[in-house]
TIVEX-250567 format. One record per residue (C-alpha): x, y, z. Coordinates in steps of 0.05 Angstrom, whole numbers, padded with zeros to 5 digits, always signed. Example, Ala and Ser with C-alpha at 12.3 -4.5 7.8 and 13.67 -1.06 7.14 Angstrom:
BEGIN
+00246-00090+00156 +00273-00021+00143 
END
This chain:
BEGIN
-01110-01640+00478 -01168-01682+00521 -01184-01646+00582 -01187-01699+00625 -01231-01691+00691 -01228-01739+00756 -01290-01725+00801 -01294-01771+00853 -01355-01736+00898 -01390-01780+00943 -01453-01745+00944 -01461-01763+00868 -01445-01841+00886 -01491-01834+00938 -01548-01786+00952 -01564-01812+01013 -01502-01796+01047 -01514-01726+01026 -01576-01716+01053 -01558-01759+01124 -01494-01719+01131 -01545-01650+01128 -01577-01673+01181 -01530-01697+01216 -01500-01616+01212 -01569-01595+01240 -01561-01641+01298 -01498-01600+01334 -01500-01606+01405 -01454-01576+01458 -01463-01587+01529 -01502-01549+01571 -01467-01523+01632 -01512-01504+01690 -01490-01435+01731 -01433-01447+01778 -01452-01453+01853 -01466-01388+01891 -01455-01374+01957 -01522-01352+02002 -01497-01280+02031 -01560-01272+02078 -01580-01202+02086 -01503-01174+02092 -01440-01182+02131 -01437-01228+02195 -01381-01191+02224 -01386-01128+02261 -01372-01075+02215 -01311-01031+02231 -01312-00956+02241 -01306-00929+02166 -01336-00982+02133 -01406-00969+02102 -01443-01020+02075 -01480-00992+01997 -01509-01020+01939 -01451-01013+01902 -01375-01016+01918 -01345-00950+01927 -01288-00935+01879 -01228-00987+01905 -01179-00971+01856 -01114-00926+01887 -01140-00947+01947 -01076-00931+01981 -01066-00867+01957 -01113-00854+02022 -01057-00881+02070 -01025-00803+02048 -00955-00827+02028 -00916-00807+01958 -00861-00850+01975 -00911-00922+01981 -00937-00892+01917 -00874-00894+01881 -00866-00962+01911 -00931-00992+01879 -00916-00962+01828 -00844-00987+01811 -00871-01057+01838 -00932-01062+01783 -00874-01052+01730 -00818-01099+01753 -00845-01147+01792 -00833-01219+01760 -00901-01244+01786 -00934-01182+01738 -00893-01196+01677 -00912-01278+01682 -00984-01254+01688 -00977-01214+01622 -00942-01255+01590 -01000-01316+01598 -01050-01264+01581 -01007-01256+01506 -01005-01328+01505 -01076-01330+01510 -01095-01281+01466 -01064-01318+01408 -01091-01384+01429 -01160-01347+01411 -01130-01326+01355 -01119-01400+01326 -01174-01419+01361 -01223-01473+01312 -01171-01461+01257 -01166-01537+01250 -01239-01535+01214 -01223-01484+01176 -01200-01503+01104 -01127-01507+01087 -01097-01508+01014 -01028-01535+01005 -00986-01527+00948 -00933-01557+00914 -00892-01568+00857 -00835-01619+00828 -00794-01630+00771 -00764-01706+00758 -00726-01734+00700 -00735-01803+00674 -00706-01853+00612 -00647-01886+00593 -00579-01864+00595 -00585-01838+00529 -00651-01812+00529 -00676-01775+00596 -00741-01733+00598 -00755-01683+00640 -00829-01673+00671 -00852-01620+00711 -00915-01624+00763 -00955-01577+00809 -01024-01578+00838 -01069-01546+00902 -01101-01594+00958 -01163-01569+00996 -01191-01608+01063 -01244-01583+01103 -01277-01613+01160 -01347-01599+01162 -01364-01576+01244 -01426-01621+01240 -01424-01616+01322 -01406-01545+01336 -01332-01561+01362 -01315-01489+01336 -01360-01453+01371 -01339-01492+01430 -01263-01482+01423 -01269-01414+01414 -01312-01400+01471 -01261-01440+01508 -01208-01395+01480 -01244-01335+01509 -01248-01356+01570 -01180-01376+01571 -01169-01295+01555 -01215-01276+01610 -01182-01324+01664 -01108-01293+01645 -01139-01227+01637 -01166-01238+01727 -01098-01271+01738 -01062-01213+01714 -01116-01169+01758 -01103-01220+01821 -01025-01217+01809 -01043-01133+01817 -01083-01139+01878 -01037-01189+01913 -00981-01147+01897 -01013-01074+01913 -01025-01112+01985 -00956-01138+02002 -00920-01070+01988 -00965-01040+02029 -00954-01088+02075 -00877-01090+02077 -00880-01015+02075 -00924-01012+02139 -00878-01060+02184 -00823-01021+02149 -00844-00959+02189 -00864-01002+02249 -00796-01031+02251 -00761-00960+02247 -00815-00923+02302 -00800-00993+02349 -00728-00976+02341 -00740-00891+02356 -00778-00918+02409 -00720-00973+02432 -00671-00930+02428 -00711-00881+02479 -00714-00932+02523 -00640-00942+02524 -00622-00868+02541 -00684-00869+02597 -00643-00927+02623 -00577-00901+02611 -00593-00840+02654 -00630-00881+02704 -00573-00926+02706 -00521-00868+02714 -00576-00827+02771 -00571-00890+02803 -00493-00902+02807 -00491-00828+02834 -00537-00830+02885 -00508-00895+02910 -00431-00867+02912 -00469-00806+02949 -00495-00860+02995 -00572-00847+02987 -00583-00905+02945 -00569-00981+02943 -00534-01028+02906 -00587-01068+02892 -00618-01003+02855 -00559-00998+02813 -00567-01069+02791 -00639-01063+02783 -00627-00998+02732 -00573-01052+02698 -00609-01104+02682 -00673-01051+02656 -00611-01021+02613 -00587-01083+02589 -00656-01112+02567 -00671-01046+02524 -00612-01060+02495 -00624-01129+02475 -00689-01109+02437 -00657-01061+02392 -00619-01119+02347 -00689-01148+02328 -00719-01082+02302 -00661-01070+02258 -00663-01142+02234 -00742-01122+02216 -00727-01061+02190 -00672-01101+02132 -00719-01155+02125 -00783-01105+02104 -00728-01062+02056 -00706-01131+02022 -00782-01155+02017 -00798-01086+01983 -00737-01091+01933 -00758-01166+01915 -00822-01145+01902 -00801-01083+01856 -00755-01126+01822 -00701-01096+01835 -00722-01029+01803 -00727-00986+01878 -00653-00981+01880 -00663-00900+01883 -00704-00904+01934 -00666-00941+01993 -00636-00880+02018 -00706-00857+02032 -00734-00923+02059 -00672-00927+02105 -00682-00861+02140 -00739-00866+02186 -00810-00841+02182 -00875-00841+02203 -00925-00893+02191 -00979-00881+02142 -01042-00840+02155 -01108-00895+02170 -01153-00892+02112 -01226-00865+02135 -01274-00896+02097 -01282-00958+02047 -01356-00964+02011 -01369-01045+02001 -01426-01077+01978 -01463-01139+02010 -01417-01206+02009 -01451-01230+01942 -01433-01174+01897 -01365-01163+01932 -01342-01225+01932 -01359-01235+01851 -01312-01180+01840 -01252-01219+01867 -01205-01232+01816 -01186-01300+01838 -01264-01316+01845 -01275-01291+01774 -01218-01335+01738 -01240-01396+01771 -01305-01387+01737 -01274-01378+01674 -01235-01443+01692 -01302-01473+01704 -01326-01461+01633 -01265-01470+01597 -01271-01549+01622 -01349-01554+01619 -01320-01538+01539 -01271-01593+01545 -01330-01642+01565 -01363-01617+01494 -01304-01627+01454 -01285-01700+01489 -01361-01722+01475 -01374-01693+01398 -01301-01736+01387 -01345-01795+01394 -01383-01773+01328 -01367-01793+01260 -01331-01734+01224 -01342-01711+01152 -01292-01682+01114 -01283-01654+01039 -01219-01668+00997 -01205-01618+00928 -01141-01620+00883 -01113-01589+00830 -01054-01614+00793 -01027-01605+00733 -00964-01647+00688 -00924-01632+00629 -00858-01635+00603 -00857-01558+00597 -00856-01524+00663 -00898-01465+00635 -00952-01518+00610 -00966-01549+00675 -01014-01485+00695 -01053-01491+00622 -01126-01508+00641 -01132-01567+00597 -01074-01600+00628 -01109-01589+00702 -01139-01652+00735 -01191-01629+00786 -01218-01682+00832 -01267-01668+00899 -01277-01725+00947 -01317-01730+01014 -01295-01776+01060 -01335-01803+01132 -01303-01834+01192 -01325-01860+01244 -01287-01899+01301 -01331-01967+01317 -01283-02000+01366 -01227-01968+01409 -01235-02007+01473 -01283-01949+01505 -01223-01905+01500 -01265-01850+01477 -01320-01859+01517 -01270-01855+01584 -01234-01793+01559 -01303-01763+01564 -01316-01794+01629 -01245-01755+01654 -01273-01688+01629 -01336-01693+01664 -01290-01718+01724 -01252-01651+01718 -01312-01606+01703 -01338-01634+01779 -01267-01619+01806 -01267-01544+01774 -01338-01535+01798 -01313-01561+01871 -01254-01513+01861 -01294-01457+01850 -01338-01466+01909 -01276-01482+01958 -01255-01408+01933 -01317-01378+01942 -01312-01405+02018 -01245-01383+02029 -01262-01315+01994 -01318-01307+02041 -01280-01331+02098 -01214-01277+02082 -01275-01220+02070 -01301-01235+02148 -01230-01244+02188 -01210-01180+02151 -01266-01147+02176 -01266-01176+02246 -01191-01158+02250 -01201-01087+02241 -01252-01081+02282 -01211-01111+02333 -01156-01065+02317 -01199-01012+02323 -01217-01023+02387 -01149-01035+02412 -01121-00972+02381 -01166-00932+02429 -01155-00979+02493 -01081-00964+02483 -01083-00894+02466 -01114-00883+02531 -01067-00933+02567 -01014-00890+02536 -01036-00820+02560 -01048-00848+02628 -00978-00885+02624 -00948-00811+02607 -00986-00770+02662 -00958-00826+02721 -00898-00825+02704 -00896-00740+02700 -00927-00747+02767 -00878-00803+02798 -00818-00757+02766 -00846-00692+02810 -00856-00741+02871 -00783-00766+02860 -00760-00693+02854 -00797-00676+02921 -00771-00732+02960 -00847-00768+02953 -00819-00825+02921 -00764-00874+02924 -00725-00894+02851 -00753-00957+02844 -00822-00937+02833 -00801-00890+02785 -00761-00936+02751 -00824-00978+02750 -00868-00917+02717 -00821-00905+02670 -00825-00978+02648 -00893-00977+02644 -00889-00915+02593 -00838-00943+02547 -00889-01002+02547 -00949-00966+02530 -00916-00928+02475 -00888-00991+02443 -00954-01030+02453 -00990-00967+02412 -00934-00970+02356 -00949-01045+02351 -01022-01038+02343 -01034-00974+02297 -00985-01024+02239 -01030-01077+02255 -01091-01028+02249 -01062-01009+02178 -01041-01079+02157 -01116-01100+02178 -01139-01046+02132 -01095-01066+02077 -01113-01138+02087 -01192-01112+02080 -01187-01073+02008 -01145-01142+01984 -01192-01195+02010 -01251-01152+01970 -01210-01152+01913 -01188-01079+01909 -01130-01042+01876 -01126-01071+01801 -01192-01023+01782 -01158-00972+01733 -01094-01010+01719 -01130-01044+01656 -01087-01009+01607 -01032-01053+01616 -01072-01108+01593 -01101-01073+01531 -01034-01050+01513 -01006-01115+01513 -01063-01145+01463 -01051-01083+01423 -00980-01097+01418 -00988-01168+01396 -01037-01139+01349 -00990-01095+01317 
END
């Protein structure tokens, strides 16, 4: 048997090639991408600084932040919400997806063999042969321009921009139960402190009717006490409607999964405790920490990769061909060595005219590598901008809380005073009837303003990125699962 060999090898047709296509190799570029735009913090915050918030080097710890608002029941909310909520499982989900891009990441340079085999029968009627075939084929691209390098760091910062996604899902999430919960309790103390108002009326009303059928009042009193009656009355409809809005934003958030804890959300408590301190750092470090911040940037170098890739397409491409087949009219012969044909071939293209096509599809990338960079500043703005109002609010808050906690104890101490006065004979029923207003006012204006106190403080620890520290595991677990 003549072993019969078919080497068809550029380099030994021409030497040239072989040595231009080394170089070539040692000429790989990839695009140099220039730090994304920073923000200039100046020496630290421009707003006022609210009571509890202490400026360090470092953050303070700002994971479980809420846990300092002193409620189980929100922490069985956040809790049920981080492992229902739609919005976490679409995050996780893209973070999988990913992962295994990276996975397959620059695979297409990698070489891949493909087998195959065949059997085929040929002749006359009379006299048919059977023959039998089966060989390997080998490509490989050569990566004379480092496109896997560059897909693969593309493909990890595709991981890392999931990866903050899945942390900014958290934080946004963490934020609005929090949230919800607060005006949940606001709704239900504005109806404790509707409702008071209605019996203060009711009895007004009814002190009123008597002393007018004892003829020591008016009638104009009596309608006065009315209307006062009526109008506490009419407020108590839009708490309720508050308080079933704030349980149905708390079940859509928790997917569902808080079913077993409505009879607890429906009977009234107490708003949260105010948290006391949060530790942040100056704006440029804080703000760096913000998931959303941090995925942009990954966004930023996954198309600065893009750029790479659409400009080394523009470069011939070298690739190297190998087979292995074997024929025989005995299917256990087609594997004998001296029946194997071997053949290696190396092949360059190179595109000379496509009408700039090319050439524009890099022009697009750079286009989008200017809009990601633009992106990522226009978030670092906005991240800046969210960091200062949230810190200006509380403040604000702050200052308002103490304003009406005064206006309250004054409100209370008039009207005990106008009540003795009325019980003396000092003072006629309609400026008790006025003090009393007055109270009822005070007390609702303080409800109002400790939940926007605590919504400002909630609004603080989310707009510094705060609450997906320590909730990493979920992520891990997930990679390790896909792993597996």
């Amino acid at each position: 048997m003549i072993r019969r060999v078919n080497l068809l090898s550029v380099f030994s047709a021409r030497p040239a090639f072989c040595c231009a296509a080394l170089l070539l190799a040692g000429c790989s570029s990839t695009a140099t991408l220039a730090p994304p735009p920073t923000i200039e913090a100046g020496s630290g915050w421009q707003s006022e600084l609210p009571a509890g918030v202490v400026v360090a080097e470092q953050s303070g710890d700002l994971g479980g932040w809420w846990q300092q608002l002193q409620d189980p029941l929100l922490n069985q909310l956040i809790e049920l919400t981080l492992q229902n909520s739609p919005d976490i499982e679409s995050a996780r989900i893209n973070y999988r997806l990913a992962r295994l891009e990276q996975g397959i990441a620059g695979a297409d340079n990698k070489p891949a063999v493909v087998a195959s085999t065949g059997a085929s029968r040929e002749g006359t009627s009379g006299d048919m042969e059977t023959g039998y075939s089966a060989g390997l084929t080998a490509s490989w691209e050569l990566d004379l321009w480092g496109n896997i390098a560059s897909q693969r760091t593309a493909a990890k910062a595709g991981v890392d921009q999931a990866s903050e996604a899945l942390h900014d899902a958290q934080v946004s999430l963490i934020a609005e139960t929090a949230t919800a919960y607060t005006n949940l309790r606001l709704a239900q103390e504005n109806i404790r402190v509707a409702q008071a108002s209605i019996d203060i009326r009711r009895a007004s009303y009814d002190m009123a009717r008597f002393e007018y059928e004892a003829g020591l009042s008016t009638e104009l009193a009596v309608m006065q006490a009315k209307t006062l009656l009526d109008q506490s009355r009419a407020e108590l409809p839009s708490y309720r409607k508050d308080e079933a809005e704030a349980i149905n934003q708390l079940t859509a958030l928790a997917g569902g999964g808080n079913s077993g804890l409505l009879p607890q959300l429906r009977q009234p408590a107490a708003l949260p405790a105010l948290p006391q301190q949060a530790v942040v750092s100056l704006p440029a470090d804080i703000l760096r920490q913000r998931p959303d911040v941090k995925a942009q940037e990954f966004a930023v170098i996954q198309q600065a990769e893009a750029v790479t890739q659409a400009e080394n397409s523009r470069y011939p491409s070298f690739t190297l061909t190998g087979k292995l087949t074997g024929q025989d009219d005995h299917y256990a012969d087609v594997f004998d060595v001296d029946n194997m044909i071997r053949s290696l071939a190396a092949s360059l293209s190179y595109t000379l005219f496509d009408s700039g096509v090319l050439k524009k599809k890099a022009q697009e990338e750079q286009l989008a590598l200017e809009t990601a960079l633009n992106t990522y500043r226009s978030t670092l703005l906005t991240a800046r901008q969210e960091a200062e109002d949230a810190l200006s609010a509380l403040t604000s808050a702050q200052r308002q809380q103490e304003a009406y906690e005064q206006a309250r104890a004054s409100a209370a101490m008039a009207e005990e005073l106008a009540r003795f006065q009325y019980d003396a004979g000092l003072l006629d029923f309609t400026d008790l009837l006025d003090t009393q207003s007055e109270l009822l006012s005070a007390e609702t204006s303080l409800a109002e303003n400790k939940g926007t106190l605590l919504n400002s403080w909630i609004q603080l620890y989310r707009t510094v990125g705060g609450g997906w520290q320590g909730l990493e595991s979920s992520t891990t677990a997930d990679y390790q699962g896909e792993q597996e």
